[in-house]
DRENDO-1510 file (C-alpha; in Angstrom, 1 decimal, always signed):
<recs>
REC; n; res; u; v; w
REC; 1; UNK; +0.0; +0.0; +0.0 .
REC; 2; UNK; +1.3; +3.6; -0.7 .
REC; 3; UNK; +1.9; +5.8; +2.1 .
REC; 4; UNK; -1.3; +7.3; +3.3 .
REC; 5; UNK; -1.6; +11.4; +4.2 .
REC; 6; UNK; -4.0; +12.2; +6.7 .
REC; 7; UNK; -6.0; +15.2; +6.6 .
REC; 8; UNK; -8.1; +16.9; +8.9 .
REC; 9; UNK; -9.7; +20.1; +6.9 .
REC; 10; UNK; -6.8; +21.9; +5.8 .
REC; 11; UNK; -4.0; +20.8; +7.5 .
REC; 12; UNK; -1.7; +18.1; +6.1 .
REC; 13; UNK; +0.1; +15.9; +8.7 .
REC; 14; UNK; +2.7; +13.8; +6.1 .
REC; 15; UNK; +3.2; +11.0; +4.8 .
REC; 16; UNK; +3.2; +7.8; +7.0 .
REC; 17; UNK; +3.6; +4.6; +6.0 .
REC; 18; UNK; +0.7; +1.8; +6.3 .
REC; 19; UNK; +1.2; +0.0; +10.0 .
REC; 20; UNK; -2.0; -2.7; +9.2 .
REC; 21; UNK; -1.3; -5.9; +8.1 .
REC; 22; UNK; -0.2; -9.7; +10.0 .
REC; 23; UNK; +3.0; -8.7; +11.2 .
REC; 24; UNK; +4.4; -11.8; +11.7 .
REC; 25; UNK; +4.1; -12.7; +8.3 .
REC; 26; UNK; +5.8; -9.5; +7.5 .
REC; 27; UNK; +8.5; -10.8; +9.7 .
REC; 28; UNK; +8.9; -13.8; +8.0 .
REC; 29; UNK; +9.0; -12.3; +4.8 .
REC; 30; UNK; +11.7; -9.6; +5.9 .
REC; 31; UNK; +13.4; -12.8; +7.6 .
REC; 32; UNK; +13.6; -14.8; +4.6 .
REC; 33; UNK; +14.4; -11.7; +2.5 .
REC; 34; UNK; +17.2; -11.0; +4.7 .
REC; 35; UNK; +18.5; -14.6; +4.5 .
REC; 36; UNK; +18.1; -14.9; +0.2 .
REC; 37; UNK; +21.0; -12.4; +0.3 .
REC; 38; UNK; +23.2; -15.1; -0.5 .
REC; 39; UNK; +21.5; -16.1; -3.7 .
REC; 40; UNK; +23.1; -14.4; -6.4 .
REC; 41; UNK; +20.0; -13.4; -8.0 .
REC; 42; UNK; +18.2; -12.4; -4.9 .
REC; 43; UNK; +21.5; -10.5; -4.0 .
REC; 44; UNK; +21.8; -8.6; -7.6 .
REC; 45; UNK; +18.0; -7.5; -7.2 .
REC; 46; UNK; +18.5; -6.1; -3.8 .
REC; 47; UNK; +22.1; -3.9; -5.2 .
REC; 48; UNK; +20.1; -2.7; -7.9 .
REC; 49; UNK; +17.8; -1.3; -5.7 .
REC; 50; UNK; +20.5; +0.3; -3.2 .
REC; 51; UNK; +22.0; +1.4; -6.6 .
REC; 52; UNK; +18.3; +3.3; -6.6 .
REC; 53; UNK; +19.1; +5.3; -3.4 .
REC; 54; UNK; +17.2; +3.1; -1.3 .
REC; 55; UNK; +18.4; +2.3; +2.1 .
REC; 56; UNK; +18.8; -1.4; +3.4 .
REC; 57; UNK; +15.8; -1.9; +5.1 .
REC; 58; UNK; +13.7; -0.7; +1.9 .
REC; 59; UNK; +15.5; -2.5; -0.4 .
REC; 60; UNK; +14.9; -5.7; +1.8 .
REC; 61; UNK; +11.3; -5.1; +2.1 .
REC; 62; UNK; +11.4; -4.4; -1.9 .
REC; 63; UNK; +12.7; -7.8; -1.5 .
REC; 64; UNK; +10.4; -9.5; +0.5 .
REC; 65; UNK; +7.4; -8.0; -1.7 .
REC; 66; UNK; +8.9; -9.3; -4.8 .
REC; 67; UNK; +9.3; -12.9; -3.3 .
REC; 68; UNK; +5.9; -12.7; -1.9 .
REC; 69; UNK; +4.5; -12.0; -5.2 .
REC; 70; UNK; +6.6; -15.1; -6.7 .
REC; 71; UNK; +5.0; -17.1; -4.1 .
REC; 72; UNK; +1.9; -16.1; -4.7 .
REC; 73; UNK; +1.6; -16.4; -9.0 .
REC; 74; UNK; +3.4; -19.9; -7.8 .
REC; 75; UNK; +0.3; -20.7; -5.8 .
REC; 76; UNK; -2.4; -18.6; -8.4 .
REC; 77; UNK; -1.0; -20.9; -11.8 .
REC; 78; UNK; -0.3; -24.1; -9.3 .
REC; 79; UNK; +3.4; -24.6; -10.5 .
REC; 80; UNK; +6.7; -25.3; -9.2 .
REC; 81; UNK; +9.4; -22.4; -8.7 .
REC; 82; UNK; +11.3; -22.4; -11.9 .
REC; 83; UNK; +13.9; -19.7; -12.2 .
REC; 84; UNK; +14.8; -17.8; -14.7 .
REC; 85; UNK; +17.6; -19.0; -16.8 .
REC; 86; UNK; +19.9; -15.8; -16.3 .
REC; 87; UNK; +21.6; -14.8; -20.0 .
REC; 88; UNK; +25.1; -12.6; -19.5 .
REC; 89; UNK; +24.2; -9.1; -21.3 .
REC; 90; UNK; +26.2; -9.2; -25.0 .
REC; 91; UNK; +28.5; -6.2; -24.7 .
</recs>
């Protein structure tokens, strides 16, 4: 979810992130996340997105959601996790 602003008439109180949520599937997610950093593919996903300017904790949770959304299409088309076959860029 995108960060939410809350107004009350006029005034504009920021930006806040969404709190809702199971948080201990969040956990696990950030967890597992967290521990993928040793896969090379996992580990090039999350440097491209420091490489954005995102900080460590946001590029884990970009992470996470991206795993959680391989999980789920695994569980929507009921298939096995294939990977990608990774091709080296032609220079």
């Amino acid at each position: 979810m995108p960060p939410v602003t809350r107004r009350s008439g006029s005034s504009i109180r920021g930006e806040h992130p969404p709190r809702g949520g199971n948080k201990n599937l969040k956990r696990a997610f950030f967890l597992a996340a967290f521990a993928a950093l040793a896969d090379p593919v996992s580990r090039a996903y999350y440097d491209r997105k420091r490489a954005e300017g995102k900080r460590h904790n946001a590029a884990l949770i970009c992470l996470a959601r991206r795993r959680c959304d391989v999980l789920f299409a695994m569980l929507r088309d009921k298939i096995p996790y294939q990977p990608r076959p990774t091709t080296p860029i032609a220079a």
